[in-house]
Backbone as JSON, one array per atom type, in Angstrom:
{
  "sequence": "XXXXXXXXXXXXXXXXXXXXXXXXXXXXXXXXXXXXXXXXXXXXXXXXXXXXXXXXXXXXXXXXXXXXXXXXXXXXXXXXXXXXXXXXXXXXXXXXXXXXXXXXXXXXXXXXXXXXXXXXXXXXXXXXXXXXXXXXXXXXXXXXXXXXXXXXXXXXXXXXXXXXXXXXXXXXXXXXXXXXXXXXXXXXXXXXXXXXXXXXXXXXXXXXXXX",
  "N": [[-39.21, 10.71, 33.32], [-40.48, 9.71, 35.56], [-43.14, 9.37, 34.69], [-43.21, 7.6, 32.61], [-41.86, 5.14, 33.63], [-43.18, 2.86, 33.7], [-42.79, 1.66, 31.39], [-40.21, 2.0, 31.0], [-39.9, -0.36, 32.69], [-40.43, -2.43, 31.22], [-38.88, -2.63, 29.36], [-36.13, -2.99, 30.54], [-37.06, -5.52, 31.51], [-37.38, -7.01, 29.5], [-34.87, -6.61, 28.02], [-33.2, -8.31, 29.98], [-34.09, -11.24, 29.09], [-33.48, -11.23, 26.72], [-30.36, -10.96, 27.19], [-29.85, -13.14, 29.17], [-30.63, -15.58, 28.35], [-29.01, -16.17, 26.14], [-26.74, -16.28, 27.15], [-26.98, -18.66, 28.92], [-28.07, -21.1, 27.21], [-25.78, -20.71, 26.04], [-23.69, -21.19, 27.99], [-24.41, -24.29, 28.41], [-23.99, -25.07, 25.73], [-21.6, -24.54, 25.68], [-20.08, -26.18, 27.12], [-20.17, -28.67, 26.91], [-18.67, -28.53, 24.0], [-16.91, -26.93, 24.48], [-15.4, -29.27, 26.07], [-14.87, -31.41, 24.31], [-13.53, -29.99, 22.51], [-11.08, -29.91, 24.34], [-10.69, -32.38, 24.32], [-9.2, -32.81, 21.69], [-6.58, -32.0, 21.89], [-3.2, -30.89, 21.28], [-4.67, -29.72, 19.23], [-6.47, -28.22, 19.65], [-6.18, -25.62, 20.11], [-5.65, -24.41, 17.19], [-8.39, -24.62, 16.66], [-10.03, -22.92, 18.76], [-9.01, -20.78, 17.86], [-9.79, -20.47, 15.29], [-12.71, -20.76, 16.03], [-13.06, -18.14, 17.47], [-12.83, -15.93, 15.59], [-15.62, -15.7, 14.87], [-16.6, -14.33, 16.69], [-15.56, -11.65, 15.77], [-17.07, -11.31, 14.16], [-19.3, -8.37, 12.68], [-21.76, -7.61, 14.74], [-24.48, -6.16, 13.79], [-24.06, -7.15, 11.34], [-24.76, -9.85, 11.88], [-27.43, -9.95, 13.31], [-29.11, -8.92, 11.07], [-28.64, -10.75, 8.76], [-29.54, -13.49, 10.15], [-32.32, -13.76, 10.16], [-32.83, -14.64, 7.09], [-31.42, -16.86, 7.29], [-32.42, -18.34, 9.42], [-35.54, -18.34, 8.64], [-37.28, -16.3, 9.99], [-38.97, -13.71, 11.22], [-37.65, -10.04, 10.85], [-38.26, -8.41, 13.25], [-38.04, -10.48, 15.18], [-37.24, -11.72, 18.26], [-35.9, -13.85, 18.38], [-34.29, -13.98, 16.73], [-32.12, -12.13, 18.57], [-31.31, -13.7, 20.08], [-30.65, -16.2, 19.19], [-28.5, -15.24, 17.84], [-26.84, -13.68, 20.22], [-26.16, -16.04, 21.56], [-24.94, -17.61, 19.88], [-22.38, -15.95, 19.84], [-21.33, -16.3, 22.56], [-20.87, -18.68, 22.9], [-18.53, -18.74, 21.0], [-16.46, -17.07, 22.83], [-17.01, -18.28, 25.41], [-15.77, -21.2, 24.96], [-13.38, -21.13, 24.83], [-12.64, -20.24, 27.67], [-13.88, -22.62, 28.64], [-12.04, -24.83, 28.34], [-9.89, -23.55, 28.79], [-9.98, -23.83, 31.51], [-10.28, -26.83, 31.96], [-7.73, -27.69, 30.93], [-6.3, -26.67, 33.41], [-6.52, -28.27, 35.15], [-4.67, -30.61, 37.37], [-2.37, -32.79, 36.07], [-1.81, -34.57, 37.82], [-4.0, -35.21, 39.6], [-6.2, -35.77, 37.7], [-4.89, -38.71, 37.52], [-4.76, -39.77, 39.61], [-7.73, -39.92, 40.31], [-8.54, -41.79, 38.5], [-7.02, -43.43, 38.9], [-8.55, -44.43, 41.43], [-10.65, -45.6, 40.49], [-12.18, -44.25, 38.78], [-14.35, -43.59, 36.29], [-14.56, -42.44, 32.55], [-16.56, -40.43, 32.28], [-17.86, -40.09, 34.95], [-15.31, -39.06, 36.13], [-15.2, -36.42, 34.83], [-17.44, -35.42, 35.61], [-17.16, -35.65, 38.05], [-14.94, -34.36, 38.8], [-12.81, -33.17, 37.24], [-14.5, -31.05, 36.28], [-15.83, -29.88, 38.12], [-13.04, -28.37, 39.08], [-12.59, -26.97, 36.82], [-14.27, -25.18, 36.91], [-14.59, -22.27, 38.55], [-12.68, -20.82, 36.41], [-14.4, -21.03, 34.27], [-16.66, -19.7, 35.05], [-15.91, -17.24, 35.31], [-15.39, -16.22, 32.7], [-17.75, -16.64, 32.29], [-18.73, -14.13, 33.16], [-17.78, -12.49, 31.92], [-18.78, -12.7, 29.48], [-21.18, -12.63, 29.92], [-21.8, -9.87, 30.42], [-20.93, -8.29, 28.4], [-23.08, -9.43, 26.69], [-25.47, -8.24, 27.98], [-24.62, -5.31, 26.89], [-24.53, -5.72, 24.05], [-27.05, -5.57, 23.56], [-28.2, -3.69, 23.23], [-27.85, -3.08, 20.65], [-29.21, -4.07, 19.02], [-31.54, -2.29, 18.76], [-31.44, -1.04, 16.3], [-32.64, -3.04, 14.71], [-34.81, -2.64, 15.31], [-35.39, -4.05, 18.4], [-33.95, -3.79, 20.54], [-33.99, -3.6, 23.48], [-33.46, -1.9, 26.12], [-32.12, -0.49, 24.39], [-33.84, 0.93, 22.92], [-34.42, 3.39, 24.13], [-32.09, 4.56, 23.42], [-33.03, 5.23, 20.68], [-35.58, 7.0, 20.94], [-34.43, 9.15, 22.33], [-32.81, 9.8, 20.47], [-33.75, 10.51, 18.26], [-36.18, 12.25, 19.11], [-34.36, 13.97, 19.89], [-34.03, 13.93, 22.45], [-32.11, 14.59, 25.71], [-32.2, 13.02, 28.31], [-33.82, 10.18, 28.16], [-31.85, 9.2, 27.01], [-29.99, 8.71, 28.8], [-31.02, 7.73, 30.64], [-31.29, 5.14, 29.55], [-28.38, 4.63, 29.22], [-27.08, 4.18, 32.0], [-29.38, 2.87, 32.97], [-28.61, 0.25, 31.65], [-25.83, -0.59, 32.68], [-26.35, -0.88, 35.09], [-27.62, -2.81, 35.24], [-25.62, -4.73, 34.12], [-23.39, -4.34, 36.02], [-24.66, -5.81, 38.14], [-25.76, -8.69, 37.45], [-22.82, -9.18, 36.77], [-21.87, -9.02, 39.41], [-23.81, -10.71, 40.49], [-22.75, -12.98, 39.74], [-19.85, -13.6, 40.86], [-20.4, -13.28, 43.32], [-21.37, -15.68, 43.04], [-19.79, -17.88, 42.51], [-18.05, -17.06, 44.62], [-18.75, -18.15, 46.48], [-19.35, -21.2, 45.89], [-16.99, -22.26, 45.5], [-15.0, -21.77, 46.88], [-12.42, -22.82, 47.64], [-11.18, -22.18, 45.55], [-10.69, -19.17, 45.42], [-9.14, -19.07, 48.14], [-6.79, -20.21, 47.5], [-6.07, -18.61, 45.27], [-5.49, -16.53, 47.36], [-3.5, -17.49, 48.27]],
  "CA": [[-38.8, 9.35, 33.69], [-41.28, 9.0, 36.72], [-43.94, 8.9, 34.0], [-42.71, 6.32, 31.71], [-41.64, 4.23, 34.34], [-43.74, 1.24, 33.43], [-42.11, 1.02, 29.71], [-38.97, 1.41, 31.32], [-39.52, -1.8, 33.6], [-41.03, -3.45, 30.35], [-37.65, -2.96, 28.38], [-35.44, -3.81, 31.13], [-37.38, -6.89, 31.89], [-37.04, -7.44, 28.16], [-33.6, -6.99, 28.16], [-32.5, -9.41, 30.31], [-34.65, -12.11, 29.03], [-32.54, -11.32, 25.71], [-28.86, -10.98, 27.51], [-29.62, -13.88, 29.86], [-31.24, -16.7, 28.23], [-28.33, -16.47, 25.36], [-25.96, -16.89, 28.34], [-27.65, -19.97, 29.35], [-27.77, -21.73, 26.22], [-24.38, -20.77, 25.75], [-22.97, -22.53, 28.39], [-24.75, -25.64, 28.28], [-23.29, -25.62, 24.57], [-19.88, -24.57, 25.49], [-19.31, -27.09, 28.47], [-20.13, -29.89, 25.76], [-18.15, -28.4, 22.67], [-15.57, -26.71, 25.0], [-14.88, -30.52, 26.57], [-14.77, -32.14, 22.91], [-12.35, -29.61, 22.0], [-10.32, -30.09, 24.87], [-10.2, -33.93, 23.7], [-8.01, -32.86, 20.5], [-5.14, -31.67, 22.61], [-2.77, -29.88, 20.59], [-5.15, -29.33, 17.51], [-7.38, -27.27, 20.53], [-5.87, -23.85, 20.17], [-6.15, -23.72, 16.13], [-9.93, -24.69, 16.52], [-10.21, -21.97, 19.34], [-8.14, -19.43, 17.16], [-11.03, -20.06, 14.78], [-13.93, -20.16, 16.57], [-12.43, -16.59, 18.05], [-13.22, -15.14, 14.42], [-16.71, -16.1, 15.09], [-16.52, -13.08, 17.62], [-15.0, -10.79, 14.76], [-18.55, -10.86, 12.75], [-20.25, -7.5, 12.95], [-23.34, -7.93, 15.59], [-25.06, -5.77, 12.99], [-24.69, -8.06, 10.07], [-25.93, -10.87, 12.3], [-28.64, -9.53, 13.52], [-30.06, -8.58, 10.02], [-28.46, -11.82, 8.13], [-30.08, -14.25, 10.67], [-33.78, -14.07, 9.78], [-32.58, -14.98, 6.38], [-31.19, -18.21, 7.86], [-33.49, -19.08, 10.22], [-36.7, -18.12, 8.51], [-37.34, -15.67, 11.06], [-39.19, -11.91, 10.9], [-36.72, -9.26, 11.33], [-38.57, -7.64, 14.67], [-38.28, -11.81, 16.45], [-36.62, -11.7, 19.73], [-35.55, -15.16, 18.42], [-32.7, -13.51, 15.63], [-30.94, -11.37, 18.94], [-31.37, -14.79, 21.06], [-29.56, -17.01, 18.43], [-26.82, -14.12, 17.2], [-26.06, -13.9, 20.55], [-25.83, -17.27, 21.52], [-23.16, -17.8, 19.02], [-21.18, -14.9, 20.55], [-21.15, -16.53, 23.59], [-20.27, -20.1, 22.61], [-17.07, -18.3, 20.8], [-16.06, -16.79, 23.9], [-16.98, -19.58, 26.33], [-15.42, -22.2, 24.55], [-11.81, -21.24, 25.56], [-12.92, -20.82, 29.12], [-14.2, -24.21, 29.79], [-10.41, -25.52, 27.39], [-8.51, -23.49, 29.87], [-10.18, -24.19, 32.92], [-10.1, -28.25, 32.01], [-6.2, -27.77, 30.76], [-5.86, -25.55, 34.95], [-7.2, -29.02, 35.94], [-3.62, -31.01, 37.31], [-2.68, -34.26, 35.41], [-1.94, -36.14, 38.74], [-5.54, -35.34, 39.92], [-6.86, -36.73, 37.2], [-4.57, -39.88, 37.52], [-5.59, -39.88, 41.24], [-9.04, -40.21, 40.33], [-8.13, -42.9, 37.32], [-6.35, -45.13, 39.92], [-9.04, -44.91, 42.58], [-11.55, -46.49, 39.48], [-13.34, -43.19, 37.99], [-14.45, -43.93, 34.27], [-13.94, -41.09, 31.78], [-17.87, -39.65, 32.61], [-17.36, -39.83, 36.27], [-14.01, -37.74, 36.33], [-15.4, -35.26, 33.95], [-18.57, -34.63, 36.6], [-16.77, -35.13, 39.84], [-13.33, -33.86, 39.15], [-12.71, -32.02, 36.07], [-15.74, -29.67, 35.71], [-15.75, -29.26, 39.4], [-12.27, -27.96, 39.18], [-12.62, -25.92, 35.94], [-15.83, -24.29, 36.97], [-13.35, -21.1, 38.23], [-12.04, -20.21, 35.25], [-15.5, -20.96, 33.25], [-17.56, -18.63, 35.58], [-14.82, -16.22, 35.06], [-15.3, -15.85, 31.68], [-19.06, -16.28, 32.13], [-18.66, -12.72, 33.71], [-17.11, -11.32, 30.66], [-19.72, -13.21, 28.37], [-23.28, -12.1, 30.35], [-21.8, -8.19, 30.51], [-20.69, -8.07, 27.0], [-24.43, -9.38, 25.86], [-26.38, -6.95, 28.62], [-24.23, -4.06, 26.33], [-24.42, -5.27, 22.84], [-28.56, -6.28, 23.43], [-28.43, -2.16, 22.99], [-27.45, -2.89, 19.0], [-30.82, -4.66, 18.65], [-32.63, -1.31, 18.59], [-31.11, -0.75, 15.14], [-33.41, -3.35, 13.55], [-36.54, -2.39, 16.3], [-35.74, -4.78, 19.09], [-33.38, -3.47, 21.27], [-34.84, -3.5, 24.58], [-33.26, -0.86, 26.83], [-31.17, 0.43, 23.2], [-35.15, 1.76, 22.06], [-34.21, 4.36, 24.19], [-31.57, 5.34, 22.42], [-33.92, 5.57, 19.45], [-36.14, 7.77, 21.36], [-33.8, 10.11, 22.49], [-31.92, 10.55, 19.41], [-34.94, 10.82, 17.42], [-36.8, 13.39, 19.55], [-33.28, 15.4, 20.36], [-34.07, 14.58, 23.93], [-31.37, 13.94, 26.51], [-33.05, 11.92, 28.96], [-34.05, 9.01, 27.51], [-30.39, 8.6, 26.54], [-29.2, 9.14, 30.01], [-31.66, 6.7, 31.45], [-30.58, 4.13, 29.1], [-26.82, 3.78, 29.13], [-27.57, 3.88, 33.46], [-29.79, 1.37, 33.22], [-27.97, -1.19, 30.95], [-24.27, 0.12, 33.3], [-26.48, -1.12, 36.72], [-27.76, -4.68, 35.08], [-24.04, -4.88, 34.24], [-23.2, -4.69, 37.56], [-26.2, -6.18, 39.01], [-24.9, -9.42, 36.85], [-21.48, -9.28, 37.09], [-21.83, -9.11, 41.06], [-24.18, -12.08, 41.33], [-21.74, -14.19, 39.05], [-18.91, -12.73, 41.64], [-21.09, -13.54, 44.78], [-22.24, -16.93, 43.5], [-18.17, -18.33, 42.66], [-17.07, -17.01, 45.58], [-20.14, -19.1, 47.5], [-19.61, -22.16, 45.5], [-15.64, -22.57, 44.84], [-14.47, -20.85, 48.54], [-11.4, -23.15, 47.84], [-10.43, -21.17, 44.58], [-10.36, -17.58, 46.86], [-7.89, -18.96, 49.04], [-6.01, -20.98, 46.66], [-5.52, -17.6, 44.53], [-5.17, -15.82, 47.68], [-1.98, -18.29, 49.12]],
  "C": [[-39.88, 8.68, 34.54], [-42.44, 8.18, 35.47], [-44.02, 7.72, 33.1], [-42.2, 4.94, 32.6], [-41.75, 2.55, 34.28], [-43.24, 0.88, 32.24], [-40.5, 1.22, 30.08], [-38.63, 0.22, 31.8], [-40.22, -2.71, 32.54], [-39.57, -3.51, 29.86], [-36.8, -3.42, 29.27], [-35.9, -5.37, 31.45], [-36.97, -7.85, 30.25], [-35.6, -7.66, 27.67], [-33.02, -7.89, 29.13], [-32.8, -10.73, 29.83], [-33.44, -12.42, 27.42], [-30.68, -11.57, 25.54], [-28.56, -12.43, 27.6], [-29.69, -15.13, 29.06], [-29.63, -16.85, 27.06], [-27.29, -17.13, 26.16], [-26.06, -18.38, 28.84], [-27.68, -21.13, 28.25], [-26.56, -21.66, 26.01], [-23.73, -21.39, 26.6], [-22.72, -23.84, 28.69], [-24.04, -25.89, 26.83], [-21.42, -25.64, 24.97], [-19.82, -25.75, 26.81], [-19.19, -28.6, 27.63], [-18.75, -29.88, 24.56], [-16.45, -28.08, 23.3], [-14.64, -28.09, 25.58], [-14.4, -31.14, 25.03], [-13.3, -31.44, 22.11], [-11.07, -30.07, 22.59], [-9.56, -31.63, 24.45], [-8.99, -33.81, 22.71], [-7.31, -32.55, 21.27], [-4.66, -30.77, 22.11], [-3.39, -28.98, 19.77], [-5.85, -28.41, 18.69], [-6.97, -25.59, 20.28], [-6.09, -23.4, 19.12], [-7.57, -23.55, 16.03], [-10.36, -23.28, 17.68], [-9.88, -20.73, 18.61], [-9.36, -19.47, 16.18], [-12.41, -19.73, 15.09], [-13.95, -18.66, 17.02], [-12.7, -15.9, 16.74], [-14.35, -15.04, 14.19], [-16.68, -14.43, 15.45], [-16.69, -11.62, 16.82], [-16.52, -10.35, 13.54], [-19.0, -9.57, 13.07], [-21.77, -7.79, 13.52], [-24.22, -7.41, 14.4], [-25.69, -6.53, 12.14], [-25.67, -9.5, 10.67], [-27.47, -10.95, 12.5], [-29.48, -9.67, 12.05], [-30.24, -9.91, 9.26], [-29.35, -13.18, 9.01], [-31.35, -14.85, 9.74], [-33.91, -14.47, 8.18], [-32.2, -16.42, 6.19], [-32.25, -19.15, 8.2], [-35.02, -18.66, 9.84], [-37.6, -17.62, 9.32], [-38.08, -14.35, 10.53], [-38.35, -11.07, 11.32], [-36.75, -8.68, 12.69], [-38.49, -9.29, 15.55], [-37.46, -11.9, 17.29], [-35.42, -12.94, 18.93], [-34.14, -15.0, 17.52], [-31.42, -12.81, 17.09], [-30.54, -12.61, 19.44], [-30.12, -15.71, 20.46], [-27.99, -16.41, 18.1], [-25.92, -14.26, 18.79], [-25.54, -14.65, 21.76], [-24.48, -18.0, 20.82], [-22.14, -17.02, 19.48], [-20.66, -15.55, 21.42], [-20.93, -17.87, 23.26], [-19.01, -19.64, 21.87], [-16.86, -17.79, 21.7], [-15.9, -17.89, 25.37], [-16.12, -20.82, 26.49], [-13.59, -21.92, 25.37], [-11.91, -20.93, 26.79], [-13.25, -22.06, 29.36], [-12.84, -25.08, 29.22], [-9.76, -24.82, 28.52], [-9.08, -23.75, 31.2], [-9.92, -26.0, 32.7], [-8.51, -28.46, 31.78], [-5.84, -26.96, 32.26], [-5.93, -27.4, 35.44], [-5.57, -30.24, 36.4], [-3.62, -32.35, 37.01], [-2.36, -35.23, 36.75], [-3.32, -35.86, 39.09], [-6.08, -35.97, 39.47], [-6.28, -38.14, 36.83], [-4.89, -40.22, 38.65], [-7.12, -41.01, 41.26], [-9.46, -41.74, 39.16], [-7.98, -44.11, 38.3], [-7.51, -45.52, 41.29], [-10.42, -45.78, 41.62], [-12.77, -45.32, 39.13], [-13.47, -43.67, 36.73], [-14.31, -42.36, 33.67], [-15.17, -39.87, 32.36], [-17.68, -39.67, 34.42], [-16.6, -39.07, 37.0], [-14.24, -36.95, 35.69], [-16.18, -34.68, 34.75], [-17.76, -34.09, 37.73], [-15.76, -35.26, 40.1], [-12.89, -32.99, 38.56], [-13.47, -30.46, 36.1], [-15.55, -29.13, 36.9], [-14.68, -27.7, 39.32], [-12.06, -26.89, 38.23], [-13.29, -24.98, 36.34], [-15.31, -22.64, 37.35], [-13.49, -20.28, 37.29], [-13.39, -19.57, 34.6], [-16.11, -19.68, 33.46], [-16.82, -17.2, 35.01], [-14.88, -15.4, 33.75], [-16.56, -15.62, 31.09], [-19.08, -14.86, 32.28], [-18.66, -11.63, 32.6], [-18.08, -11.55, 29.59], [-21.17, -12.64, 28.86], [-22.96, -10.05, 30.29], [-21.4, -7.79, 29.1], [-22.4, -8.58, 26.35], [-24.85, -9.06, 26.91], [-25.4, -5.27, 27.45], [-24.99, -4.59, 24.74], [-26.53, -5.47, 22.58], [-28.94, -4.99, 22.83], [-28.55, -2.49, 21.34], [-28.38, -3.39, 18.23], [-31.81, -3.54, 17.81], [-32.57, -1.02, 17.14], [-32.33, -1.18, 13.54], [-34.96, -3.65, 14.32], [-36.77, -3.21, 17.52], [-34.11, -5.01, 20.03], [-33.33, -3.58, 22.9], [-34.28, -2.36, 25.39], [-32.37, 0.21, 25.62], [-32.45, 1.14, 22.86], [-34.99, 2.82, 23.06], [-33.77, 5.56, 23.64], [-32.02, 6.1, 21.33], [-34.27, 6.8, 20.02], [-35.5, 8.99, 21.61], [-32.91, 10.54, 21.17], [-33.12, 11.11, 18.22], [-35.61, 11.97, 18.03], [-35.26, 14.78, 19.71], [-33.24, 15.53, 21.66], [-33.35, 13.91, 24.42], [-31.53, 12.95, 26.94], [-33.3, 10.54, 28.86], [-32.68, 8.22, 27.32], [-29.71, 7.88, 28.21], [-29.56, 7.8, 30.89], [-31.37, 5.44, 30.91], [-29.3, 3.41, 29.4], [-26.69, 3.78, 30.84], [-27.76, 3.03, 33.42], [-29.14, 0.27, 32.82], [-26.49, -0.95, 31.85], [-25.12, -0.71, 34.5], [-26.98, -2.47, 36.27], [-26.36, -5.04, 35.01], [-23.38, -5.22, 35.36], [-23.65, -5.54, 38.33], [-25.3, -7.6, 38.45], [-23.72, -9.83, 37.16], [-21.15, -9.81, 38.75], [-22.48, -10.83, 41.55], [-23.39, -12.87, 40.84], [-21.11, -14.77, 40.15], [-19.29, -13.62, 42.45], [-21.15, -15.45, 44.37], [-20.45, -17.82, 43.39], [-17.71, -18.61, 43.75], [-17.85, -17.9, 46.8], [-19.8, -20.56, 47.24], [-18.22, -22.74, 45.48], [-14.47, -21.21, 45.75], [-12.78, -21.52, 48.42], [-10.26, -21.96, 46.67], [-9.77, -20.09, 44.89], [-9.32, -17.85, 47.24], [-6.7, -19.58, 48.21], [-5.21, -19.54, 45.79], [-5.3, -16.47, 45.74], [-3.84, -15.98, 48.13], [-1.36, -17.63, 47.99]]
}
């Protein structure tokens, strides 16, 4: 392990760049698509119930089917980036719908009668107030892609999963060991700053769910 060290801190650095950035794109899409949905009202839950089948694709087939799409080489960062980008805009999407449906309808008549326009109460009332929930589900969306980034290695671009390779290919423990660790403490690592930054930003939420 000591020895390899430096291609370990290459693939972890590599792996997050692959977890994170999908994360990031994903919720700038879902805070847009997730609001638009919310607009239909009722019709919101069948369009969620479908996008939720999104989810249901085999990472596998994406992965491979992509670069077929997007005119891509099979080893391009840019096929895990997009695959799972889409993961995470089906998952997201009904976090930022139930955090804007958490949001109470006199509030947003409150903010109606004191002369908000529709873009005004969506910044500095709505989103505010959703943001909760969203993060919440961010949590579940950035630790689910730090695991599946592992399923990469399959088609050579895994980043902390080319362990796996290694160790199953040589027969050697190790490698394995140091893997599913490492991707288990970004997990954490992740999860925690989400955690930390919520509970920093939305101190009313805490007590609100602690009353």
């Amino acid at each position: 392990m000591i020895d390899n060290i430096a291609m370990i801190g290459e693939l972890t650095l590599q792996h997050l760049v692959l977890s994170l950035v999908p994360v990031a794109l994903a919720l700038l899409v879902s805070l847009v698509l997730g609001y638009l949905i919310h607009l239909t009202g009722r019709a919101a839950s069948p369009v969620l119930a479908v996008s939720s089948v999104v989810y249901a694709i085999p990472s596998i087939a994406l992965f491979v089917g992509l670069p077929v799409i997007l005119g891509t080489r099979i080893l391009d960062p840019i096929n895990i980036i997009v695959a799972l980008t889409i993961y995470s805009v089906a998952l997201l999407n009904r976090s930022v719908v139930d955090g804007l449906r958490a949001v109470p309808a006199e509030v947003n008549q409150a903010a109606t009668a004191m002369g908000y326009g529709r873009v005004r109460r969506l910044f500095g009332v709505e989103l505010p107030l959703a943001m909760p929930v969203v993060l919440s589900g961010l949590r579940v969306v950035t630790v689910a892609n730090i695991a599946m980034v592992t399923v990469g290695a399959v088609i050579g671009m895994g980043a902390l999963g080319e362990l796996f390779n290694i160790g199953f290919g040589s027969g050697f423990l190790t490698p394995i060991i140091v893997g599913i660790v490492a991707v288990m403490v970004l997990a954490l690592l992740a999860d925690g700053g989400i955690l930390l930054l919520q509970r920093a930003l939305f101190r009313w939420a805490t007590k609100e769910r602690a009353a």
